[in-house]
N, C-alpha and C positions, 0 to 999 in steps of 0.2 A: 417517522422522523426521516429526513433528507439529508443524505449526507453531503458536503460541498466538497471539490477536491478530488485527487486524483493519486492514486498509489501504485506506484510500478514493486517491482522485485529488480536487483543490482543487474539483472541479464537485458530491462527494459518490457519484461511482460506485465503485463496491466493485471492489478490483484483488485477482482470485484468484491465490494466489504456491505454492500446491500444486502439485508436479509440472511446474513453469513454470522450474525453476532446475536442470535437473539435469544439468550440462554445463557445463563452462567458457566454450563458447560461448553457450551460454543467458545465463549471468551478464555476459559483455560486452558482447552484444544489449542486455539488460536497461539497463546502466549507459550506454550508447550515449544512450540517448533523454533522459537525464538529467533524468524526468517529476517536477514537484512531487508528493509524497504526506504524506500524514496514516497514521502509524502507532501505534493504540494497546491497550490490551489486551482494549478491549471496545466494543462498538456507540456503548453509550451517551458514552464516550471520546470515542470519533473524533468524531460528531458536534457534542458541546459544545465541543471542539479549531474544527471545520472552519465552526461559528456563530460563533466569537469571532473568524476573521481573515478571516470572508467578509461579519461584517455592520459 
């Protein structure tokens, strides 16, 4: 499966979610850390998202 879309972390670092999910343990690892993220469908998205509630 191909994921579309583009996820930062509130700092602007890019969180890769390929190949990172593929296990039920993976996924409750993941939801464990309960990280703020920006998820949107394209670069330019995420960043205009993650300028408007970092500045």
């Amino acid at each position: 499966m191909r994921l579309a879309g583009v996820v930062y972390d509130l700092k602007g670092v890019r969180i890769t979610l390929e190949n990172q999910l593929g296990a039920m343990t993976d996924i409750s690892a993941a939801m464990r850390r309960r990280q703020k993220f920006i998820a949107a469908r394209d670069e330019t998205l995420a960043q205009d998202i993650l300028n408007l509630i970092t500045d």
